[in-house]
Each structure stands twice: as C-alpha cells, then as structure tokens.
C-alpha positions as CSV (number, residue, x, y, z in Angstrom):
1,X,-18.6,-4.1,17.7
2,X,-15.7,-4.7,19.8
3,X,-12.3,-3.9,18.8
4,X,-11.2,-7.4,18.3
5,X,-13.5,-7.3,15.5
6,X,-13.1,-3.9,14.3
7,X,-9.4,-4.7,13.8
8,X,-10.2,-8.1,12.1
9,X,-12.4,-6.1,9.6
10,X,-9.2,-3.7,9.0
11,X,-7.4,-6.6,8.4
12,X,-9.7,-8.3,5.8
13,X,-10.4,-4.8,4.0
14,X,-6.7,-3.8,3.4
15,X,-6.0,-7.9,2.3
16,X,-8.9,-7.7,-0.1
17,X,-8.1,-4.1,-1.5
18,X,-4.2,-5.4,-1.8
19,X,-5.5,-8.3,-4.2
20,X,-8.0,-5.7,-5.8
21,X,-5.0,-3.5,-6.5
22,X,-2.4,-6.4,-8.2
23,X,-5.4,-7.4,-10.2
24,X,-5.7,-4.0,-11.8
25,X,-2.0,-3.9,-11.9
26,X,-1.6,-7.5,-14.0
27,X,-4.3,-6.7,-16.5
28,X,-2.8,-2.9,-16.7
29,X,1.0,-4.9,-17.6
30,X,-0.9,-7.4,-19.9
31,X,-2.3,-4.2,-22.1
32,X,0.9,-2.3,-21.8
33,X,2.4,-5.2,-23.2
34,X,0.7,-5.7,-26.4
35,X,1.4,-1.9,-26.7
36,X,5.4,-2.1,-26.5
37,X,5.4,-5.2,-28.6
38,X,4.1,-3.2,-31.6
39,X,6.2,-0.1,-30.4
40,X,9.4,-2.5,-30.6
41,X,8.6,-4.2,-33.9
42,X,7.4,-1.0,-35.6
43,X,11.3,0.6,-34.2
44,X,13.4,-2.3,-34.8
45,X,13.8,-1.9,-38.8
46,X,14.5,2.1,-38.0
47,X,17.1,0.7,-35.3
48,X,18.6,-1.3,-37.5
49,X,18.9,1.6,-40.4
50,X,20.5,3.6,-38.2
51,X,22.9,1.0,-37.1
52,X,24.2,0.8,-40.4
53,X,25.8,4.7,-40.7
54,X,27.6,4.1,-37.2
C-alpha cells in the first residue's frame, strides 16, 4: 500500500468515525431531552410556590 493510499484511508476512517460520533451524540440529546422535559414540568409548580413568598 502506498502512502497515497494509506493517507486516503486516514482520511475516510476519521470522516466516518466523525459521523459515527454526532450520531451517538443526536440520539444521546434526543433521550436527554425527554428527561429534562419531565424534570422541568415536575419543578415548575415547586418554582412557582416558591415564587409566591418572594
């Protein structure tokens, strides 16, 4: 294998782990977002208590 196609390999590799990598990332942001959703609704009624003695 010459180095012209060692490099090209290097190249494709790190492109595909890159798009491996925001893959995981999106469907990691898509779970963590049902998660704070129900964190925010289940806080908001105690937020809005405690707004009411300041």
């Amino acid at each position: 294998m010459g180095q012209s196609q060692f490099l090209k390999r290097r190249v494709y590799s790190k492109v595909e782990d890159r798009e491996k990598l925001k893959e995981r990332l999106k469907r990691g942001y898509c779970q963590m977002a049902e998660i704070n959703l129900k964190l925010a609704q289940e806080g908001l009624p105690a937020d809005r208590e405690a707004y009411q003695y300041f």
